[in-house]
Backbone of each chain as ProteinMPNN parsed JSONL, in Angstrom:
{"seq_chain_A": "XXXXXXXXXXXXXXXXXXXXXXXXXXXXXXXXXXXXXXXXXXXXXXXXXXXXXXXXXXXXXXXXXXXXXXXXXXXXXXXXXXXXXXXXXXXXXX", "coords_chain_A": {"N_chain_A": [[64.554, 38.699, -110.098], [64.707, 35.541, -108.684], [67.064, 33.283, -109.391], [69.015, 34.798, -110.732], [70.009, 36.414, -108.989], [71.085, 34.648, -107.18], [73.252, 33.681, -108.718], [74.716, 35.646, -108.739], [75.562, 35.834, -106.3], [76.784, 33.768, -105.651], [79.172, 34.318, -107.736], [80.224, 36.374, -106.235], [81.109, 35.072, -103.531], [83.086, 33.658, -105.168], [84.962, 35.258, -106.11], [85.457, 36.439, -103.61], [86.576, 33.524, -102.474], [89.062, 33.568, -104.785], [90.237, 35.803, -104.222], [90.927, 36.017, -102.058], [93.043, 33.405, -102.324], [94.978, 34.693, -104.512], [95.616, 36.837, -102.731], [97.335, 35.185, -100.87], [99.061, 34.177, -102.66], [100.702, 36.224, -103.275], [100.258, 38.143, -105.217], [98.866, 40.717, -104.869], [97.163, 43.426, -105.951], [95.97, 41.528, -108.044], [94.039, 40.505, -106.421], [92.834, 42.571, -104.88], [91.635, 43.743, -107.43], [89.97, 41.548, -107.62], [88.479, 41.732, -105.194], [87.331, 44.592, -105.646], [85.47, 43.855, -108.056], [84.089, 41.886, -106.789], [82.714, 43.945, -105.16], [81.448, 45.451, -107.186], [79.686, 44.148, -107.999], [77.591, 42.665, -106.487], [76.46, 45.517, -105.656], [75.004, 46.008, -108.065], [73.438, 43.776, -107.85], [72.235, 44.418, -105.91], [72.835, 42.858, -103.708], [73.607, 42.438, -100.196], [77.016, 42.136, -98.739], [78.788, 38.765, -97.666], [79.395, 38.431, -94.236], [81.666, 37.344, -93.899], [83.817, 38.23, -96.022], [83.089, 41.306, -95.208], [84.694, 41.147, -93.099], [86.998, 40.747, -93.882], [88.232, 42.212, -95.881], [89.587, 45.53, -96.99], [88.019, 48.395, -96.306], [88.973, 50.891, -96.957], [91.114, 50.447, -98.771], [90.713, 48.367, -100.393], [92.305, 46.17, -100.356], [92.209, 42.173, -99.997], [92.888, 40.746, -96.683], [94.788, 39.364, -94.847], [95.665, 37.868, -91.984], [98.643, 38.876, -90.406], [99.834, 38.676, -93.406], [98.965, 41.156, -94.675], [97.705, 42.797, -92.821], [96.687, 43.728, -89.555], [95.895, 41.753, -86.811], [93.808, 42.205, -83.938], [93.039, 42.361, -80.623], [90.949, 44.268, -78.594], [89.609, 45.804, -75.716], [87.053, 44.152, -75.964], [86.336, 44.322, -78.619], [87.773, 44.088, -81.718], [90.241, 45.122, -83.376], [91.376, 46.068, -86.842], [94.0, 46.443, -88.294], [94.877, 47.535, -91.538], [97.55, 47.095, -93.74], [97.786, 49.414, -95.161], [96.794, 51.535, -94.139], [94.508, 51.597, -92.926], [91.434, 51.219, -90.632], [89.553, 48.74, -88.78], [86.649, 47.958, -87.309], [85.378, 45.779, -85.019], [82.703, 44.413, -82.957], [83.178, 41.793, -80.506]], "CA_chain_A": [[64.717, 37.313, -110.558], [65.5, 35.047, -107.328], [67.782, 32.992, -110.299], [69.748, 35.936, -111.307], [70.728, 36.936, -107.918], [72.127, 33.828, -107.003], [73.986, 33.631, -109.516], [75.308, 36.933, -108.55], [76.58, 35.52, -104.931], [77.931, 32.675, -106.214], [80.161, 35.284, -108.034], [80.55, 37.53, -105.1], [81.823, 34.157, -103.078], [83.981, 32.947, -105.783], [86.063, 35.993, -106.177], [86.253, 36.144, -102.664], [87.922, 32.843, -102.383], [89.685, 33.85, -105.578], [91.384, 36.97, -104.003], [92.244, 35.104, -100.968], [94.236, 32.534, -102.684], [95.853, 35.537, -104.985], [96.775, 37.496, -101.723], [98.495, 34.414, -100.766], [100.14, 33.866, -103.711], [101.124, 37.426, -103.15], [99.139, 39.065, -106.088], [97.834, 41.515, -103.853], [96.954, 44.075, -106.901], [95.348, 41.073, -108.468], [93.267, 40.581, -105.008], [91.985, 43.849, -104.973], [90.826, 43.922, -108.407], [88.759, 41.011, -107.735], [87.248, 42.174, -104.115], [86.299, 45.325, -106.274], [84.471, 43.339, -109.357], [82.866, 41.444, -105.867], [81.739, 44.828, -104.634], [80.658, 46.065, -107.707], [78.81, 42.784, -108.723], [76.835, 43.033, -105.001], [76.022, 46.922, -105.665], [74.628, 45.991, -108.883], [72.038, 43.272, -107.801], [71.536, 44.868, -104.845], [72.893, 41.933, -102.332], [74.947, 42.664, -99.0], [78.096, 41.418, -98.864], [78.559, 38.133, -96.744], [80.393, 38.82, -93.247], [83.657, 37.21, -93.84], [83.763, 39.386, -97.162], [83.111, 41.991, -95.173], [85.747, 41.474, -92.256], [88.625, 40.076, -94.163], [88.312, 42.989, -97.199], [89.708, 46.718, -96.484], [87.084, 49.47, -96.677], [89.884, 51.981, -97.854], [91.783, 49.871, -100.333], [89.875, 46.974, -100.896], [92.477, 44.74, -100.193], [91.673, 41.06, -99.186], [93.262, 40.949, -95.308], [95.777, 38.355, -94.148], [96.259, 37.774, -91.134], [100.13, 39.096, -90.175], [100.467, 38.941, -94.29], [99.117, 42.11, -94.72], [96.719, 43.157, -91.756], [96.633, 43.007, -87.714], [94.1, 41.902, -85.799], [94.32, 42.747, -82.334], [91.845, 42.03, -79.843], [91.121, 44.877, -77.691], [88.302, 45.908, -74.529], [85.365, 44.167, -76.594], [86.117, 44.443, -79.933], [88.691, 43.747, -82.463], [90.778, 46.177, -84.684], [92.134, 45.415, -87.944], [94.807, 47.26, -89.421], [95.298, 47.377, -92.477], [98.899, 47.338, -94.335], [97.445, 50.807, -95.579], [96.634, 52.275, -92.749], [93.379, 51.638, -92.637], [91.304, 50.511, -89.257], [88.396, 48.312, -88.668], [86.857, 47.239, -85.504], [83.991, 45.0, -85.115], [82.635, 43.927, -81.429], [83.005, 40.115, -80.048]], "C_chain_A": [[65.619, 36.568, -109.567], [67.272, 34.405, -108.269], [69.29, 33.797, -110.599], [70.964, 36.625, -109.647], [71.105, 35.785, -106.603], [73.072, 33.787, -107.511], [75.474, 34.435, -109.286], [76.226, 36.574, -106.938], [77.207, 34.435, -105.198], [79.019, 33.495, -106.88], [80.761, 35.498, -106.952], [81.41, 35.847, -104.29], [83.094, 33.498, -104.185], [85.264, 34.291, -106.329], [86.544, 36.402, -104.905], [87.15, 35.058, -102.615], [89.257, 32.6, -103.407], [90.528, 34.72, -105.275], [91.97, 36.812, -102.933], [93.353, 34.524, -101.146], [95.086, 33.08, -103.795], [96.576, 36.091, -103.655], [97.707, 36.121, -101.333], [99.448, 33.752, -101.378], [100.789, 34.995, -103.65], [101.046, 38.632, -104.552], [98.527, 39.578, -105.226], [96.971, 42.68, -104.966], [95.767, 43.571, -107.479], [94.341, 40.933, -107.435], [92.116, 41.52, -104.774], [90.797, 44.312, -106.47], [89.165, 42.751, -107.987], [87.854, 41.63, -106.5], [86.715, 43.473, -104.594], [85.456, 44.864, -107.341], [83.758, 42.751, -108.113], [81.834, 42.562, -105.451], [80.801, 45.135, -105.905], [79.191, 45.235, -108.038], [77.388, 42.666, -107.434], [76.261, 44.127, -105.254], [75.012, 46.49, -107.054], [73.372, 44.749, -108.811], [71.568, 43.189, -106.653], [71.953, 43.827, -103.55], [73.851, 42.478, -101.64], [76.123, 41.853, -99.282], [77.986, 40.687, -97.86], [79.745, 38.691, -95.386], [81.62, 38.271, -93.733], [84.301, 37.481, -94.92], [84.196, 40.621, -96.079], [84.709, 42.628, -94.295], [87.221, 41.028, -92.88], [88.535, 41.464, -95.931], [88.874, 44.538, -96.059], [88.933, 47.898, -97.15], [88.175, 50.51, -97.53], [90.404, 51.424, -99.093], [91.595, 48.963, -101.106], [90.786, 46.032, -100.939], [92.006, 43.348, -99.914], [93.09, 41.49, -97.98], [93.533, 39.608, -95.422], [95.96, 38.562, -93.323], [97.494, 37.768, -90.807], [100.212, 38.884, -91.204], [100.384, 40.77, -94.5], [98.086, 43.261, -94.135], [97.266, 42.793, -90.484], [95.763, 42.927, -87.449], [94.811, 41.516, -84.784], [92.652, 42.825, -81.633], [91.804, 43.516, -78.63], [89.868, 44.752, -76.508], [87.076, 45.743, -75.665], [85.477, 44.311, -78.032], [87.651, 44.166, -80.314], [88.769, 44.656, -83.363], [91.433, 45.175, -85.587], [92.55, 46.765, -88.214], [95.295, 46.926, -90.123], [96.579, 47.733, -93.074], [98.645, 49.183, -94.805], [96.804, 52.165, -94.615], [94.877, 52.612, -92.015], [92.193, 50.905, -91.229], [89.865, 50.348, -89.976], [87.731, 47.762, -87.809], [85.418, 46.596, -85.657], [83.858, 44.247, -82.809], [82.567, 41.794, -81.633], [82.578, 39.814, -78.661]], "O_chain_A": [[66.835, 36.734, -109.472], [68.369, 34.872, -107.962], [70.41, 33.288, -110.641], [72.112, 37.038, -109.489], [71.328, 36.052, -105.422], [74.061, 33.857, -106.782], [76.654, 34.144, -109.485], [77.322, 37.041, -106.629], [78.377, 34.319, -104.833], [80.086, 33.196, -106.345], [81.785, 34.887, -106.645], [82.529, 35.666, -104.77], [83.994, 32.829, -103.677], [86.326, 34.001, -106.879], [87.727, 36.717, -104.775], [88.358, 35.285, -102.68], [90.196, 31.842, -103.166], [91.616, 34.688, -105.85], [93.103, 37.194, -102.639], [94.412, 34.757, -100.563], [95.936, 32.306, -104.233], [97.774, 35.919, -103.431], [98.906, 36.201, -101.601], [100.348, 33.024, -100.959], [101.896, 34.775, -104.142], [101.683, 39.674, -104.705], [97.581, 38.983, -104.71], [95.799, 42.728, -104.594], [94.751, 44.251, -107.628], [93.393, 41.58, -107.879], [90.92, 41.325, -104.559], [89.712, 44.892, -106.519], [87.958, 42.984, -108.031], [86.694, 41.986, -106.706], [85.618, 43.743, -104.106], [84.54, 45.653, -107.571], [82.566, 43.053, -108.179], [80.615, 42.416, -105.365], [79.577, 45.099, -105.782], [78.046, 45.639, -108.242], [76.228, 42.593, -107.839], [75.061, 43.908, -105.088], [73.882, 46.887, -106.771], [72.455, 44.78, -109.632], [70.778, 42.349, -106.222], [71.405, 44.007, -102.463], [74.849, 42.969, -102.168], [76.08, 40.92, -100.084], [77.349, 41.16, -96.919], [80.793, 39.276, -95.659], [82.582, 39.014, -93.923], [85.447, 37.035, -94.977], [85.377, 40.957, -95.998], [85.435, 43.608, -94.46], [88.306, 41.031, -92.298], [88.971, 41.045, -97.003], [88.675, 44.65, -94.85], [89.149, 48.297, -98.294], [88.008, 50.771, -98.721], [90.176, 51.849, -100.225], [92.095, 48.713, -102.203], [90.445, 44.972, -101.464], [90.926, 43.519, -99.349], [94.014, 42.259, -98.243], [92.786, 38.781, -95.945], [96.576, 39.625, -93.24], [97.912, 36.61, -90.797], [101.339, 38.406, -91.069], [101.358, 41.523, -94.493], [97.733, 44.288, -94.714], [98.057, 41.876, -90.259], [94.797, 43.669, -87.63], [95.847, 40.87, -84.62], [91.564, 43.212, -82.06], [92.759, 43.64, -77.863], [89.236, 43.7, -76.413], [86.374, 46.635, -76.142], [84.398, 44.435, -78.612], [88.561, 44.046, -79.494], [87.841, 45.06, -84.064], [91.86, 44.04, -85.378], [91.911, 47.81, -88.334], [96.183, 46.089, -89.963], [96.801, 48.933, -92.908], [99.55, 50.003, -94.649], [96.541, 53.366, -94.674], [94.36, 53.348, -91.174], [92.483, 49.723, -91.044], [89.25, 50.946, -90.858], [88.323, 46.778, -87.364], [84.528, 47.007, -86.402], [84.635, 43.875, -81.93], [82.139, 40.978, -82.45], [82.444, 38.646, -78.296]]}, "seq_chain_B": "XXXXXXXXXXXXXXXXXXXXXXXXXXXXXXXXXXXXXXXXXXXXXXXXXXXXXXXXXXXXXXXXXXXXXXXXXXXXXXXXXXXXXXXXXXXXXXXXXXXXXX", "coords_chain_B": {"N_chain_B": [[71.838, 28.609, -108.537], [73.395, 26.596, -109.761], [77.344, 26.578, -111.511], [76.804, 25.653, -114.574], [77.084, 24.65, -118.151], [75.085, 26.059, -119.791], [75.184, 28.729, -118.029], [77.653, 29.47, -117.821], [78.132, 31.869, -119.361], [77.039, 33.799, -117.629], [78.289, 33.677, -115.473], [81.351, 33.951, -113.467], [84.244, 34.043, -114.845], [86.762, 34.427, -113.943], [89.605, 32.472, -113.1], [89.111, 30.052, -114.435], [90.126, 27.461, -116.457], [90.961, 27.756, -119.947], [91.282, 28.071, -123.241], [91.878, 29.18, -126.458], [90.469, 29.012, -129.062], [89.669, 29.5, -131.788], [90.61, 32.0, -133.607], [90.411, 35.674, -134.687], [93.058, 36.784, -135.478], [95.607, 34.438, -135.882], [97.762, 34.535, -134.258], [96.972, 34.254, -131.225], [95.696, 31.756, -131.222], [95.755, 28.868, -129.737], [96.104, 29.636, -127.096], [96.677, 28.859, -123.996], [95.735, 28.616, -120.322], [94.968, 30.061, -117.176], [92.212, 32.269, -116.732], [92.422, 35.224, -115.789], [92.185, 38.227, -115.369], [89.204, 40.101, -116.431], [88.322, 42.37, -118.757], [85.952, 44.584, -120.292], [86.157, 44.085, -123.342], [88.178, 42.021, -123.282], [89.44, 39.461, -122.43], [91.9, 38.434, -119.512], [94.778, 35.888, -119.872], [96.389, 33.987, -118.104], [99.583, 31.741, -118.644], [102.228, 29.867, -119.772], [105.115, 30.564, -121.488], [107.562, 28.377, -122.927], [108.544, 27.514, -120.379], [108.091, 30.013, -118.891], [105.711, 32.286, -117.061], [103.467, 34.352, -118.323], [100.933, 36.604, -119.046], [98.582, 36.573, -121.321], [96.748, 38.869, -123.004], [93.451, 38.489, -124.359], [91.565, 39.545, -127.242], [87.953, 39.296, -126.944], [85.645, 39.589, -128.775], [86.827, 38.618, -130.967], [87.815, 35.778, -130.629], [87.409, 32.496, -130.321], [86.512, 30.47, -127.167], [87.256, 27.579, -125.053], [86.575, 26.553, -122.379], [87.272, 24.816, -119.695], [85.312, 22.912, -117.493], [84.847, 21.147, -114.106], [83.02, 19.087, -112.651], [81.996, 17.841, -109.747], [84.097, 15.68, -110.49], [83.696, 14.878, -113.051], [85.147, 16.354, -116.501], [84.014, 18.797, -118.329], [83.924, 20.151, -121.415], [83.67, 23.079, -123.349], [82.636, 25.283, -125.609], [82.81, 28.39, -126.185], [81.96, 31.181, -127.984], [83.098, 33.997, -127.939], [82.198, 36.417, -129.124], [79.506, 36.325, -126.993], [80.754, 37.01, -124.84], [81.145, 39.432, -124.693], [81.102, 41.987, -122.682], [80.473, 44.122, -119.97], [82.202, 43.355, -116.907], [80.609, 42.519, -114.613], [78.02, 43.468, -115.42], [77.779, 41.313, -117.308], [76.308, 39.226, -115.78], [73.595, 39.821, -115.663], [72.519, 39.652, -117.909], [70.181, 38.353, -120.164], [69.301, 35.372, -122.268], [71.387, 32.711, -122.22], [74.487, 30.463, -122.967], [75.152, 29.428, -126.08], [76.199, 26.704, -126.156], [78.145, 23.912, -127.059]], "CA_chain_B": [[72.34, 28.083, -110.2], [75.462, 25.932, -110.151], [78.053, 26.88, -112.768], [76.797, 24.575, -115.982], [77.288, 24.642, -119.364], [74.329, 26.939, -119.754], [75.41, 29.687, -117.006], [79.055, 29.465, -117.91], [78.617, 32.532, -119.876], [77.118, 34.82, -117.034], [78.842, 33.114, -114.457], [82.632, 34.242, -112.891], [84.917, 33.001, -115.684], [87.843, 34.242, -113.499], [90.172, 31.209, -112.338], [89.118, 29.271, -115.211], [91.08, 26.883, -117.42], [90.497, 28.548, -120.579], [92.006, 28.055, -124.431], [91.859, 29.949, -126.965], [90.388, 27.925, -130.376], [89.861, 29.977, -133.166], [91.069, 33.775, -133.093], [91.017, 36.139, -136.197], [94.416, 37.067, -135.224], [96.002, 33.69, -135.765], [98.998, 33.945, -133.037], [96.2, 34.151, -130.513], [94.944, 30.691, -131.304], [96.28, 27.756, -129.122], [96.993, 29.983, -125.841], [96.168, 28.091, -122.864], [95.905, 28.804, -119.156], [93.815, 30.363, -116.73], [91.725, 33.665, -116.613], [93.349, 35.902, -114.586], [91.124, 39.511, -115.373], [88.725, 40.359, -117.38], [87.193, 43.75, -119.033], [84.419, 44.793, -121.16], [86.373, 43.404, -124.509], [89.165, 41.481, -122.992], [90.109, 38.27, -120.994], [93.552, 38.017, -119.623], [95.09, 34.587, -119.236], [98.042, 32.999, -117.761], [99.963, 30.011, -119.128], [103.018, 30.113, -119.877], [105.833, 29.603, -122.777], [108.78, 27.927, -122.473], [108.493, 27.297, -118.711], [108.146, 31.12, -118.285], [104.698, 32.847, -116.755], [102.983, 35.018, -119.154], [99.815, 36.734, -118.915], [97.971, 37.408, -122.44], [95.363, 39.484, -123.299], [92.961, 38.208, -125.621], [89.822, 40.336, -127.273], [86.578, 38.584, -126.504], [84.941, 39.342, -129.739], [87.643, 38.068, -132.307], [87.789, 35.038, -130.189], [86.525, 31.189, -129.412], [87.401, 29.982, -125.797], [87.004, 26.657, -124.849], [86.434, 26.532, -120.971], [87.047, 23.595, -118.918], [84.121, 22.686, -115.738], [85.044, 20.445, -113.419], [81.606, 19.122, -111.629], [82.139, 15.542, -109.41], [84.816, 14.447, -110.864], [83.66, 14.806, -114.117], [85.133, 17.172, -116.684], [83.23, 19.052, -119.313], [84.461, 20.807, -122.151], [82.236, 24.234, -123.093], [82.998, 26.011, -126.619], [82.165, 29.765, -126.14], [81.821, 32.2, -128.783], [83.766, 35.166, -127.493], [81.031, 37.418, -129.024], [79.052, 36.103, -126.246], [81.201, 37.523, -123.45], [81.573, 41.028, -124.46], [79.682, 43.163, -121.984], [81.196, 44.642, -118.82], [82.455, 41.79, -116.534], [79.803, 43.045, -113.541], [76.841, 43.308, -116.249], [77.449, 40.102, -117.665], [75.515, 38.202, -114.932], [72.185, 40.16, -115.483], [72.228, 39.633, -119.284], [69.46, 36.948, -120.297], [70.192, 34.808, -123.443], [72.462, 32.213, -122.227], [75.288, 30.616, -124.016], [74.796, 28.59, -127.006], [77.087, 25.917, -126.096], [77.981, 22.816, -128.037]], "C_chain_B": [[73.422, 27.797, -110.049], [75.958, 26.477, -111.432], [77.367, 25.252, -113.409], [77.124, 25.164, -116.914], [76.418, 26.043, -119.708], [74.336, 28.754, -119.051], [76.532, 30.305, -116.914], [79.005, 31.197, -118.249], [78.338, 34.223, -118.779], [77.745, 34.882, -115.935], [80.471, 33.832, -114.454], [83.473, 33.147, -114.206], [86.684, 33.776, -115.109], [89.036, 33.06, -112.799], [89.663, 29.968, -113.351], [89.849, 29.043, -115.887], [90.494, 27.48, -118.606], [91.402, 28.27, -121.798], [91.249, 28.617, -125.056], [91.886, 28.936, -128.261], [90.604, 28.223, -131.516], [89.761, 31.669, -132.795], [91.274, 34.39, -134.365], [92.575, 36.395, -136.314], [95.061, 36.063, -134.986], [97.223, 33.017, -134.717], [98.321, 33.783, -131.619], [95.794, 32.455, -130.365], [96.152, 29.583, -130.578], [96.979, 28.19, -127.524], [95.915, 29.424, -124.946], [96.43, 28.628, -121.351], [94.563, 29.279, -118.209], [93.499, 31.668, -116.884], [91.871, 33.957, -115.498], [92.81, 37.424, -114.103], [90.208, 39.551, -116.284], [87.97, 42.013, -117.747], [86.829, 43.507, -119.999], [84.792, 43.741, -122.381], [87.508, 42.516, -124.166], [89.171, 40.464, -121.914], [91.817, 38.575, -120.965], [93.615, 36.705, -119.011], [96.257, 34.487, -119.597], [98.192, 31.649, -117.679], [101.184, 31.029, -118.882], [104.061, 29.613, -121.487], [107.047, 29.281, -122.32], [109.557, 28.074, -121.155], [108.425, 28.855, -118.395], [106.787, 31.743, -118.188], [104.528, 33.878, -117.615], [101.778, 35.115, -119.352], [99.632, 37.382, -120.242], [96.834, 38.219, -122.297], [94.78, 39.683, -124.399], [91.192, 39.197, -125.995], [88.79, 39.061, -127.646], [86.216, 38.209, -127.876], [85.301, 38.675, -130.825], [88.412, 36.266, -132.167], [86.631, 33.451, -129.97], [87.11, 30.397, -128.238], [86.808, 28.831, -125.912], [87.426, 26.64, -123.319], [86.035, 25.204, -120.563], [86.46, 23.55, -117.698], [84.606, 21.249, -115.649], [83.685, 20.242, -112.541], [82.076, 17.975, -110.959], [82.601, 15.367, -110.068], [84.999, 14.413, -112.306], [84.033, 15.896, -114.959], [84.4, 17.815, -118.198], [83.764, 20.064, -119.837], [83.408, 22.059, -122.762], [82.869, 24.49, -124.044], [81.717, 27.135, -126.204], [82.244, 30.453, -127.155], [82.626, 33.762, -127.876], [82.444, 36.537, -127.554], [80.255, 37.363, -127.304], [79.139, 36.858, -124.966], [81.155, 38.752, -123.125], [80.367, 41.42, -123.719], [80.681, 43.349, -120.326], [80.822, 43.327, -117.935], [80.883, 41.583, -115.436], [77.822, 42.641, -114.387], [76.579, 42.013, -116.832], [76.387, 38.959, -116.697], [73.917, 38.243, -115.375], [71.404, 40.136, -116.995], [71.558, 38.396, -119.666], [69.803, 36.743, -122.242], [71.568, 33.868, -122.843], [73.321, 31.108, -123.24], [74.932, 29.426, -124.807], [75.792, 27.385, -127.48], [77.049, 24.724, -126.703], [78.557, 21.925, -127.481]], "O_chain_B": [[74.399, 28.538, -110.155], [75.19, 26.807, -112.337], [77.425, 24.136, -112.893], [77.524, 26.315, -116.741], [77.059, 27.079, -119.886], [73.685, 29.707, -119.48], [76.721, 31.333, -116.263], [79.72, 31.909, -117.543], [78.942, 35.289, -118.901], [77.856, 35.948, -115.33], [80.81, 34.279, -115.55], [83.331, 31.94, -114.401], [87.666, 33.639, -115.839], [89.013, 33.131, -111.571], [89.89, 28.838, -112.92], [90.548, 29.972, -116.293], [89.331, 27.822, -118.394], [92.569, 28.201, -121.411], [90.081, 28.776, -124.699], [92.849, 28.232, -128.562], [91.378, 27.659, -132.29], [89.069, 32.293, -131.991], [92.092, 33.922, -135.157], [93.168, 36.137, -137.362], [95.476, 36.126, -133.829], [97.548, 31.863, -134.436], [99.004, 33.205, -130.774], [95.609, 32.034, -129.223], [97.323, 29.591, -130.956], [97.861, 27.597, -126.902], [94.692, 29.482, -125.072], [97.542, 29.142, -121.23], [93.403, 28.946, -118.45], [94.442, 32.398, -117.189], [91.626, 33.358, -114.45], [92.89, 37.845, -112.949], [90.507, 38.808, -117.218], [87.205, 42.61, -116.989], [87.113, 42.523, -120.682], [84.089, 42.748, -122.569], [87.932, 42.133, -125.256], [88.937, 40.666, -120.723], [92.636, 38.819, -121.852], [92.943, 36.305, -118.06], [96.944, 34.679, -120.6], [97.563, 30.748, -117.125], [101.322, 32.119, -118.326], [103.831, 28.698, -122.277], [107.567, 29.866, -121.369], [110.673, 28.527, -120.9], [108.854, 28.987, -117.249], [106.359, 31.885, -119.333], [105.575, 34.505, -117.774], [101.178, 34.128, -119.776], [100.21, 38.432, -120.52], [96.045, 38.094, -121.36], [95.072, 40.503, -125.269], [90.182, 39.386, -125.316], [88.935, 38.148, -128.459], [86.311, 37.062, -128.312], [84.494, 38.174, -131.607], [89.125, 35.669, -132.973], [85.46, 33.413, -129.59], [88.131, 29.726, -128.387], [85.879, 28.739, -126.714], [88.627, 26.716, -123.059], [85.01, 24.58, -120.834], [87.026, 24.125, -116.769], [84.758, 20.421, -116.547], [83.301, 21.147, -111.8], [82.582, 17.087, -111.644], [81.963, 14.716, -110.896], [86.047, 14.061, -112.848], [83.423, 16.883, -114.549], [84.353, 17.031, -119.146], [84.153, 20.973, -119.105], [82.215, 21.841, -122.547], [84.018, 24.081, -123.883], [80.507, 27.02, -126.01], [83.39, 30.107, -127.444], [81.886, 34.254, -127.025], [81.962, 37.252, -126.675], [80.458, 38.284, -126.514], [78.233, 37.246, -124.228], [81.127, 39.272, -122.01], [79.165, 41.287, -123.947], [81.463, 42.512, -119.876], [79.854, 42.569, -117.998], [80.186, 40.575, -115.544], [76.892, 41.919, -114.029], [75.439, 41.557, -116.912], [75.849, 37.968, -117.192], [73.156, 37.279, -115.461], [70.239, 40.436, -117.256], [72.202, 37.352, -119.554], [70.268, 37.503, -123.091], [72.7, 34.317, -123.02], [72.793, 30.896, -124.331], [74.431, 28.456, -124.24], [76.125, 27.103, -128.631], [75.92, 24.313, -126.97], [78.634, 20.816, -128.009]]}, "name": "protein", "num_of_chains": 2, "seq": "XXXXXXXXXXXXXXXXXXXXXXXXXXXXXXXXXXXXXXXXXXXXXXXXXXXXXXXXXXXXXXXXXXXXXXXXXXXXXXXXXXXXXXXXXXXXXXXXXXXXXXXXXXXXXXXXXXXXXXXXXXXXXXXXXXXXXXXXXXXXXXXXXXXXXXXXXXXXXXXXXXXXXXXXXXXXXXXXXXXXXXXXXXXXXXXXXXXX"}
């Protein structure tokens, strides 16, 4: 149902910019809860997550990612790491 | 599907303005703020009392919310049935029957 799974990214986008503007309130706890109800909500009608979901979330802890709040990004030979406050890495090419 | 009136109920009701109308549990009734989590039988929302932050947690089913939408400018008032909501927050989207708003 095309309907149904809009619906479903309109979610998935609105708890992203929902757990953004918790991590920067510094609800990071609260943050995480929502980028996991985003994942699960995605797993459940089957849609990908959008890229800047994907690069600003932490695969290990599901934080949302701040820039110097509670992540690095660091540019290296061709790609970009993120580390996460948790020690988690993520590298994507540019 | 924009959030409407109609969609409200499968739609993200996290970050919503949110009161609390009629509650079997009468100290429940008149709490105001926003939704802050939600599970299967439970919203939590933060207001506050006497200038101090305070997150409740109200059960769905013994509940009537009244959810405020903001579209353009305009704002629209939504009476929910609490029944309505119960169902795991994730599942709620895919559940047909939407809400019987007044």
């Amino acid at each position: 149902m095309p309907s149904e799974e809009q619906l479903a990214a309109e979610r998935i986008e609105r708890l992203r910019a929902l757990a953004k503007a918790a991590t920067s309130a510094g609800e990071t706890d609260r943050a995480r809860a929502y980028v996991r109800r985003a994942r699960r909500v995605a797993e459940r009608n089957r849609l990908s997550l959008p890229q800047d979901f994907k690069r600003f979330t932490c695969d290990r802890c599901d934080a949302y990612l701040k820039p110097g709040v509670n992540a690095r990004f660091r540019t290296r030979d061709g790609h970009v790491v993120v580390t996460c406050d948790c020690g988690g890495h993520a590298r994507y090419p540019y | 599907m924009p959030l409407t009136p109609a969609t409200l109920t499968r739609h993200e009701l996290i970050g919503r303005p949110v009161r609390v109308v009629a509650a079997s549990n009468p100290d429940l009734v008149g709490i105001a703020g926003e939704v802050v989590m939600e599970t299967t039988r439970t919203l939590s929302v933060e207001g506050s009392t006497h200038d101090e932050p305070r997150v409740w947690q109200v059960p769905k089913g013994e509940a009537t919310f009244e959810f405020t939408l903001t579209a353009d400018g305009d704002t629209q008032v939504v009476t929910v049935e609490g029944e309505q909501l119960v169902a795991r927050p994730a599942r709620r989207t895919e559940r047909t029957g939407d809400s019987k708003w007044r």
